[in-house]
N, C-alpha and C positions, 0 to 999 in steps of 0.2 A: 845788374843787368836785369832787369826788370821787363817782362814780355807779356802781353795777354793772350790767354787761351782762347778767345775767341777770335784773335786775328785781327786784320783793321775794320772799318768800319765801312761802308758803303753807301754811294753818293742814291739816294732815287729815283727813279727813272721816271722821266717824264712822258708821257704819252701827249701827240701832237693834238691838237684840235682843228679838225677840218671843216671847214667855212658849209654852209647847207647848201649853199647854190653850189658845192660842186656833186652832193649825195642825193638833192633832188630830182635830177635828170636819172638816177637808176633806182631812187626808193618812186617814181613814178611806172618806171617799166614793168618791175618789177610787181604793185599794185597793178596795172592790169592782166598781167598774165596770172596773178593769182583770181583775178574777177573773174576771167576766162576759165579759168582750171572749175572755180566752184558752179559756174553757167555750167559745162558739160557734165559734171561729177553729179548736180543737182536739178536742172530742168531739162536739160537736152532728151525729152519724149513729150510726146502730142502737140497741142497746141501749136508749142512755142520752139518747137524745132525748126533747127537749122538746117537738117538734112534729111533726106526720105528715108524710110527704111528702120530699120532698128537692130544695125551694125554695131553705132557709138555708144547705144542704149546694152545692149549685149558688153562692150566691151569695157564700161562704167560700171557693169550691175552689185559685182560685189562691195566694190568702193563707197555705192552708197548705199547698201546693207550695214557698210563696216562707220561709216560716219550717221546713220540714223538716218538718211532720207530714205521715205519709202515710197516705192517704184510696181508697188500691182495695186 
């Protein structure tokens, strides 16, 4: 009676592959809301603003301290 210590053996598992046309509809949303994010995080004062004031600018200020865009 003969057994192995390691027990049986185990099949692979396969991980599916998912066709692009169905991940480019959300790897595209997703690039723009990242373009978005880095627009406010990074230019949103003077110029090239979107909005008066400088509420978004106030509320971005540290974020682009902390990623190296500088803002004075």
């Amino acid at each position: 009676m003969a057994q192995s210590m390691f027990g049986s053996v185990s099949q692979p598992v396969s991980i599916p592959v998912v066709p692009l046309r169905e991940i480019m509809p959300y790897a595209v949303f997703g690039g723009l809301l990242m373009l978005l994010a880095i627009y406010f995080v990074s230019a949103e004062q003077g110029a090239t603003s979107m909005f008066h004031g400088t509420m978004v600018h106030e509320f971005l200020h540290d974020g682009r301290h902390l990623l190296g865009f500088p803002c004075h």
